[in-house]
KOLSE-479105 format. One line per 10 residues: number of its first residue (from 1); their letters; for each residue z, y, x of C-alpha. Coordinates in Angstrom, 3 decimals. Example, Ala and Ser with C-alpha at 12.3 -4.5 7.8 and 13.67 -1.06 7.14 Angstrom:
<pts>
1 = as = 7.800 -4.500 12.300; 7.140 -1.060 13.670
</pts>
This chain:
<pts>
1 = xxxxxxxxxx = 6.735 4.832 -5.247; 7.504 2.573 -2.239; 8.981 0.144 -3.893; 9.056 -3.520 -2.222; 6.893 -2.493 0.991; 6.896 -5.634 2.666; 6.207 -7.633 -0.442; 2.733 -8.757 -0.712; 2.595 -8.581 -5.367; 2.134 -5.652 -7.437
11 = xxxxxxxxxx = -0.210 -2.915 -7.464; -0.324 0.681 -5.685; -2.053 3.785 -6.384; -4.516 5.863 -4.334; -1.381 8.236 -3.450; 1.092 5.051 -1.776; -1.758 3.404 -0.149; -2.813 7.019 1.381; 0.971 8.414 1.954; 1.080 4.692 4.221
21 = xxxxxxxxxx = -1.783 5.441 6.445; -0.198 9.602 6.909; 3.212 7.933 7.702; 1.863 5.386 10.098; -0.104 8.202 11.562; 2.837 10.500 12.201; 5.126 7.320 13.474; 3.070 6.123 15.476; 1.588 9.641 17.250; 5.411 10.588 17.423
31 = xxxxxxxxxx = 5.928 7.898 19.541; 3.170 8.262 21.769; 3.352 11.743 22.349; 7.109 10.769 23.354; 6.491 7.670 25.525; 4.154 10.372 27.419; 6.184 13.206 28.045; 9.670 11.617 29.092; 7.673 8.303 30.910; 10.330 6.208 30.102
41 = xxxxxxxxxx = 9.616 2.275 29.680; 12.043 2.266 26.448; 9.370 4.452 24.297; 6.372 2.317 25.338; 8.175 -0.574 24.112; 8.887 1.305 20.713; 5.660 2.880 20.138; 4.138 -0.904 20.306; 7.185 -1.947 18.094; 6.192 1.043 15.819
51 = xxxxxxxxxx = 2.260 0.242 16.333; 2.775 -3.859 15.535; 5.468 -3.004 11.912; 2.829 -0.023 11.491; 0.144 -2.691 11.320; 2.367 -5.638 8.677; 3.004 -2.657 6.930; -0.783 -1.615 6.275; -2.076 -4.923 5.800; 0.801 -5.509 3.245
61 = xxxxxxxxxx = 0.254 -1.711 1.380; -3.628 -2.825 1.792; -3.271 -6.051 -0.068; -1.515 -4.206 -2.697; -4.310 -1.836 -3.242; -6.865 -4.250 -3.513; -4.788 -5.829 -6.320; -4.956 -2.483 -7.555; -8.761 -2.880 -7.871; -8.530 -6.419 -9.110
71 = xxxxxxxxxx = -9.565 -7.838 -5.746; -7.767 -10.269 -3.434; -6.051 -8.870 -0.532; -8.414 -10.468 1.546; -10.905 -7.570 0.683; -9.381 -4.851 2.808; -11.248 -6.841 5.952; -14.952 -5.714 4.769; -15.864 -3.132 6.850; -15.937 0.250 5.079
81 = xxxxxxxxxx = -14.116 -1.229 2.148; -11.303 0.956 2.761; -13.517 3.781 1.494; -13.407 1.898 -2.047; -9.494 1.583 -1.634; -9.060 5.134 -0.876; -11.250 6.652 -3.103; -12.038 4.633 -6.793; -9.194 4.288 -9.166; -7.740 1.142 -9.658
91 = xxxxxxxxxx = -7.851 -1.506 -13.068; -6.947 0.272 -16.278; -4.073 -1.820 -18.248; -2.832 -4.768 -16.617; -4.681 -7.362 -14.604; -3.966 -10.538 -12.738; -1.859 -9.011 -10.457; 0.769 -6.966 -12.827; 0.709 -3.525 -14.368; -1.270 -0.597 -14.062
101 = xxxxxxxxxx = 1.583 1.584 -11.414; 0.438 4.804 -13.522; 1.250 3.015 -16.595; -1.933 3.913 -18.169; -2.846 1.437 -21.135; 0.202 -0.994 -20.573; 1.225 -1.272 -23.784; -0.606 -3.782 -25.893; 0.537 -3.054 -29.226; -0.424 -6.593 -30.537
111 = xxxxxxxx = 2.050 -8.485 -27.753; 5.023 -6.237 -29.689; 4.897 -6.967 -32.747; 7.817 -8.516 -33.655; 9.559 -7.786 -30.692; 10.899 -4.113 -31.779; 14.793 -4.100 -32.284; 15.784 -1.807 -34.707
</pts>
């Protein structure tokens, strides 16, 4: 789980793309909540450092979960298509964009054959 964040190939499950938005959330209300009660000009400048990464980072984890679903990444800008993302598994097996990230029905027992070392 979190493995290559700011890379824009593989897939994600339900849990990553959900754990992104929680630890976005927390970052960025941390920040806020801080920049407020001390009113000091370095925390505004951090929470919109944390708000503009927090944003790469969700497109990025986005894209990743539309792959999941065998989409493009380009999909996460429908409206409401984020309730797809968070809530219908993804591709069983492999598809165009790698693996299934639960490993349910990788293995393709035809592509081993022969390839077994004994």
């Amino acid at each position: 789980m979190f493995q290559n964040v700011f890379s824009n190939s593989g897939r994600i499950t339900r849990t990553e793309f959900a754990l992104t938005y929680v630890i976005y959330i927390a970052a960025l209300f941390f920040t806020i909540i801080l920049a407020a009660i001390t009113r000091f000009s370095l925390f505004y400048l951090i929470t919109m450092f944390v708000w503009f990464a927090g944003q790469v980072f969700r497109i990025i984890q986005g894209a990743k979960r539309c792959h999941d679903l065998g989409n493009s990444g380009w999909f996460q800008f429908i409206p409401f298509y984020i309730i797809i993302m968070a809530f219908v598994d993804g591709d069983p097996g492999r598809n165009r964009y790698g693996d299934n990230p639960k490993g349910n029905k990788n293995y393709y027992t035809i592509d081993e054959i022969g390839k077994r070392e004994y």
